[in-house]
N, C-alpha and C positions, 0 to 999 in steps of 0.2 A: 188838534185836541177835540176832543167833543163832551157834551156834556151830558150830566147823566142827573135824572130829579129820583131822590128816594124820599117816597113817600113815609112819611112819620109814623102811619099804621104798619108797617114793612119793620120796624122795631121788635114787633112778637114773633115773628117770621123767621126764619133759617136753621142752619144746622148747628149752630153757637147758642143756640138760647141757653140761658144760665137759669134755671129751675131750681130754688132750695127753699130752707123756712124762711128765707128771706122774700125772695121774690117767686110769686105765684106765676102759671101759666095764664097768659091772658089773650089766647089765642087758639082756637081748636076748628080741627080739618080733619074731623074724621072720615070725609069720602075719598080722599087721599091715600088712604092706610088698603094694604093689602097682603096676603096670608103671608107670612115668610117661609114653608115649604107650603108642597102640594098634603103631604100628609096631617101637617098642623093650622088648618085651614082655619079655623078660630082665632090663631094668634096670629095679630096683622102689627105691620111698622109701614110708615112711610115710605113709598115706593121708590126714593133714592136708595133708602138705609135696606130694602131690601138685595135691591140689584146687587150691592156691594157685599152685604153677609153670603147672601148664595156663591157668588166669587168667592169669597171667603173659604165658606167652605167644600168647596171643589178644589182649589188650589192646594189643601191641607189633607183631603182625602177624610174627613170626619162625618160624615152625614151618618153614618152608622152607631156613632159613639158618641156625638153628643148631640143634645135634647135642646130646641127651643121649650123653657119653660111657662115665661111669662112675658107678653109685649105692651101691645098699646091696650090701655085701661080707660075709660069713661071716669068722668066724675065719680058716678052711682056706682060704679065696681070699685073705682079705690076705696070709697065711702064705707062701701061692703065690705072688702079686704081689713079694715081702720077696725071697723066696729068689731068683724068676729076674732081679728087679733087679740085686740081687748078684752074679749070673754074669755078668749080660750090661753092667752099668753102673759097676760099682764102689763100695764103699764110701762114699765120700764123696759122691757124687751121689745113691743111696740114701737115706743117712742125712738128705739136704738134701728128698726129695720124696715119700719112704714112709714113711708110719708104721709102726712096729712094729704086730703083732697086737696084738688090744684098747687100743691108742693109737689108732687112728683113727678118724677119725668118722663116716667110710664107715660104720662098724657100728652104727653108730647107726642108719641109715636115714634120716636129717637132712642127707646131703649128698651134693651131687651135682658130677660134674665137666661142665662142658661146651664143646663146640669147636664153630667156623667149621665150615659142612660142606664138607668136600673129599671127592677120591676119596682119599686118602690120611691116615690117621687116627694122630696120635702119643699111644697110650692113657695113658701117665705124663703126658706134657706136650703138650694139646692145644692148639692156636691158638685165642686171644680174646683178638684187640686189643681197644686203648682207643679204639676208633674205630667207625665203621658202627654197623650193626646191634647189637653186641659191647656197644658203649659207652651205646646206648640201653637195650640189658636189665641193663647194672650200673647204671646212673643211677637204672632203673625199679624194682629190685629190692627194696630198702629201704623203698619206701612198699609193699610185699606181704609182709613178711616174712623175708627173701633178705640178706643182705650177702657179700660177697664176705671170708672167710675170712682168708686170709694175706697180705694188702697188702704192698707193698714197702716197706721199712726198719723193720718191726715183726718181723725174724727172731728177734732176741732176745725179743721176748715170746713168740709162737706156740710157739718154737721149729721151724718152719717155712718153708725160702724161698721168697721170692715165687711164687703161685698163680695168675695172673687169671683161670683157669677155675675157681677150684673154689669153691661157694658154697654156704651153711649156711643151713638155714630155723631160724631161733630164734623168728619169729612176731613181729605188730605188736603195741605201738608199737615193742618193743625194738629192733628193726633201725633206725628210724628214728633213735631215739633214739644208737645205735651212731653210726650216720653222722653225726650232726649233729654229736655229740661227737669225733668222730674216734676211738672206741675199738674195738680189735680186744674177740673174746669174752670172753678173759681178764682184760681190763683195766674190762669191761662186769660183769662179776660181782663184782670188787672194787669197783667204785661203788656200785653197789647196798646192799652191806654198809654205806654210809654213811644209808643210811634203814632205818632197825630199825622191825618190826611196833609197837615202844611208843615213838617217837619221832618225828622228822616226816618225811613221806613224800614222794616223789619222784612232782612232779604234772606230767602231758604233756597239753595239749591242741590238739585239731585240727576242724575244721571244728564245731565245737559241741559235741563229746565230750570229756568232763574225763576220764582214766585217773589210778590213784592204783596206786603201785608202790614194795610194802615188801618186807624181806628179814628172814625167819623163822630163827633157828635149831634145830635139833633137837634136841629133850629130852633126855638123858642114861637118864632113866628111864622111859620110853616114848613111846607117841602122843604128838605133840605137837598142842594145843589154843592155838585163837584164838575170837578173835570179832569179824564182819563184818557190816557194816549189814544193816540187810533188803532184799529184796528187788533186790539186788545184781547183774549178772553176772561173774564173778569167774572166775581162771583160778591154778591151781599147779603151778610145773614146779620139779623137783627142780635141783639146783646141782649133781648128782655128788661132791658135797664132804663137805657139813656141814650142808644146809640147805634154804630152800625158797623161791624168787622169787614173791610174788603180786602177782596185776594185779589190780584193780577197775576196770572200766569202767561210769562213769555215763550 
């Protein structure tokens, strides 16, 4: 066995952070963030979540047809997005499609919004039916790491109204696992909590790959210590909460 120290700051860190009006981003890396095409050089994500959208979309053949709209946001640009919603939308339609500064996930660098290419681009609410091309890259997304965020009649959970452009890299199996289950990300990080690092683990496998997936909580009184098979590939992403999601993949 060997053993493994996760540092307690390592809680705002990973591809699982859970970002709502609940819980704030408490953690920012924006020299990390880099364009997700060559042509939309402005719009930058974390240099995981891009690797894997560009796979995405070569694999789906869409570069053509659909648009990165929106990704990673600053404070001051959500701030900005917040205030001129406000003037120009109103409260309540606001309230339903912007997050407050440091509630959104934009800031993360983990999500991205995307629309149908037109000449005419609605940046809050882009077009991406459930259909065409649209319907292949939400179908496709989840075996890449991708789920689509705020699904219709999960308002009450997100706290968010329906999104069908806007999708979250949280990273494989977890997306799959999301989709199979039907859970949005909130309701994905309370599950979890049901396999504790000292009890029985939460096993996904797929074409001949066993993953083994527990949930750590953080120490009171420092680092928090585990200990993980040898020679393992293993993965830790922070919860934003209270804690720490590991993956083992065999």
């Amino acid at each position: 066995m060997m053993n493994v120290r996760l540092s307690n700051d390592k809680i705002y860190k990973g591809s699982l952070l859970l970002v709502n009006a609940q819980y704030p981003i408490q953690d920012f890396e924006e020299d990390r963030m880099i364009p997700v095409t060559e042509e939309a050089n402005e719009i930058r994500l974390k240099r995981e979540a891009v690797y894997i959208l560009r796979l995405l979309f070569e694999r789906i053949h869409c570069l053509d047809s659909i648009v990165p709209v929106s990704a990673y946001r600053s404070a001051r640009e959500q701030t900005e997005i917040y205030e001129t919603s406000l003037q120009d939308n109103g409260e309540e339609f606001t309230r339903k499609f912007v997050a407050l500064p440091y509630h959104s996930e934009h800031q993360t660098g983990l999500a991205i919004d995307l629309g149908l290419k037109k000449e005419e681009m609605d940046f809050i609410r882009p077009d991406f039916p459930y259909e065409g091309i649209c319907h292949r890259f939400r179908k496709a997304a989840p075996h890449y790491g991708f789920i689509e965020r705020y699904p219709k009649g999960r308002e009450q959970v997100t706290g968010i109204a329906h999104e069908p452009w806007h999708f979250r890299y949280v990273g494989y199996p977890h997306s799959e696992i999301m989709d199979v289950k039907g859970l949005t990300l909130e309701e994905y990080i309370a599950y979890v909590r049901q396999f504790p690092y000292d009890g029985s683990h939460l096993k996904w496998e797929k074409d001949g790959h066993e993953m083994e997936i527990f949930y750590v909580p953080a120490s009171k009184t420092g680092d928090t210590r585990i200990r993980l098979p040898q020679n393992v590939c293993y993965q830790v992403s922070g919860n934003n909460i209270d804690g720490f999601i590991v993956t083992i993949r065999r």
